[in-house]
C-alpha positions as CSV (number, residue, x, y, z in Angstrom):
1,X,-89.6,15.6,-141.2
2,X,-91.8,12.9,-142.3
3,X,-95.0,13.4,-140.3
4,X,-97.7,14.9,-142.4
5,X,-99.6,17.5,-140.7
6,X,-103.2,16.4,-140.1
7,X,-105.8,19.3,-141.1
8,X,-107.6,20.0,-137.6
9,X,-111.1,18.5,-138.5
10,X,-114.1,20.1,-135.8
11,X,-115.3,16.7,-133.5
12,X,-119.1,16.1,-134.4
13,X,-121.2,18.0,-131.9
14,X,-122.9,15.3,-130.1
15,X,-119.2,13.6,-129.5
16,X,-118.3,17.2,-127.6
17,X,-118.2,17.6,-123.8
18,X,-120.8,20.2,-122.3
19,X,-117.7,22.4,-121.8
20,X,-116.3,22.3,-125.2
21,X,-119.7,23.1,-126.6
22,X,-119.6,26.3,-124.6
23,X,-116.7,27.1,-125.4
24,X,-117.8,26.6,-129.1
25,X,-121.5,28.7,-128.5
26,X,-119.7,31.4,-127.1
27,X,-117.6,31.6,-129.8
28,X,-120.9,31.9,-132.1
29,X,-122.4,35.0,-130.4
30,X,-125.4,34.4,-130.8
31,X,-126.2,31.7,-128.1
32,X,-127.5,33.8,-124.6
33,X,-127.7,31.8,-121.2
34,X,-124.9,29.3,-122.3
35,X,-124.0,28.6,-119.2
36,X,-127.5,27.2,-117.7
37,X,-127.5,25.0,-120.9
38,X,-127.4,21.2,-120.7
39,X,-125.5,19.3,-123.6
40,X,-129.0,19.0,-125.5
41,X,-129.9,22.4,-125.1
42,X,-126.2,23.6,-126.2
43,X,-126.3,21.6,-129.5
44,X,-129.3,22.9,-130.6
45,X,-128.4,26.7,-129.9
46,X,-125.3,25.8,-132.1
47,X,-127.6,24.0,-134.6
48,X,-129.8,26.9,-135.3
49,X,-126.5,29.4,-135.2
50,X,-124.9,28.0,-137.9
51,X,-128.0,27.2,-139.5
52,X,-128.3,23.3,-139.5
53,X,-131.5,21.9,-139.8
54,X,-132.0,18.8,-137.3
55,X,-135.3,16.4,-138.4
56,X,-136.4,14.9,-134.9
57,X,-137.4,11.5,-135.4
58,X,-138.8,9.2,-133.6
59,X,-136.2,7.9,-131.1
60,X,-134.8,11.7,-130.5
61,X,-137.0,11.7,-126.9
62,X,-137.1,15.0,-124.8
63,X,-135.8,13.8,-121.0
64,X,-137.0,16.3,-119.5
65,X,-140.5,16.2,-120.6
66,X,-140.9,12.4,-119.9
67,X,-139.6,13.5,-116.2
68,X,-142.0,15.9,-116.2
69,X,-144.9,13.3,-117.0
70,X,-143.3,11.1,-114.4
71,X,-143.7,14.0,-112.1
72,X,-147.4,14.7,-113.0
73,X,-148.5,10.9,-112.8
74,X,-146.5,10.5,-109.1
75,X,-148.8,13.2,-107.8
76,X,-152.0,11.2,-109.3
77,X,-150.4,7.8,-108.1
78,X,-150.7,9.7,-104.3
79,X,-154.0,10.6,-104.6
80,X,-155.2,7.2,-105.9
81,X,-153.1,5.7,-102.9
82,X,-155.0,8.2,-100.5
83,X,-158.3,7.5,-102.5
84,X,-157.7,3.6,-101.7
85,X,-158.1,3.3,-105.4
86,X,-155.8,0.4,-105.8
87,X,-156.4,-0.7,-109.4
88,X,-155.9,3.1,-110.5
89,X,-152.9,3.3,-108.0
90,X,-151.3,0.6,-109.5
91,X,-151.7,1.8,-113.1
92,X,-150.3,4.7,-112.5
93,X,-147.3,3.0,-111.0
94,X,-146.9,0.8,-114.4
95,X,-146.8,4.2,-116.0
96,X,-144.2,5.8,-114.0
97,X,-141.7,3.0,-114.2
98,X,-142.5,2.8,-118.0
99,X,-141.5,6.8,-118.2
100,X,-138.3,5.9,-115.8
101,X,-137.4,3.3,-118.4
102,X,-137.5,5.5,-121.1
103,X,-136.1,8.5,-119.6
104,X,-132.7,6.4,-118.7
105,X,-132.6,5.2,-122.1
106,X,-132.9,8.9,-123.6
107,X,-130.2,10.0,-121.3
């Protein structure tokens, strides 16, 4: 008799599970491939449905694209190694574990 009835208030997006923001961009309609999304990738599609306008700044850091860089500079760190450039090799290892370092932090 005495509770008072909290009003149901929507969780902030990036405090949602990966499922619950599917469930939520399905809702939308407007989201396509929802399923293949990752959490990122899911809170932007229901960013730009509903309209909200997200500033990047400097710290918002794309995972992906620093494993991607991490990628490219592994195949250059080989061909140094194979090269028997070992200054160059070694740079390129510095960079890698720098790009590891910040992709874990991103994530």
């Amino acid at each position: 008799m005495g509770k008072k009835e909290k009003e149901k208030k929507e969780k902030p997006l990036d405090k949602m599970t990966a499922k619950e923001l599917r469930v939520l961009a399905l809702t939308t309609g407007e989201a396509i491939g929802v399923h293949a999304m990752n959490k990122a990738e899911l809170i932007a599609a229901i960013k730009g449905a509903r309209g909200i306008v997200d500033e990047k700044s400097k710290k918002d850091v794309d995972v992906r694209a620093l494993k991607e860089k991490a990628m490219a500079l592994r195949e250059k760190h080989e061909k140094a190694k194979e090269d028997r450039n070992w200054k160059l090799a070694d740079s390129f290892r510095r960079r890698i574990s720098n790009l590891k370092k910040k992709s874990r932090r991103a994530a």
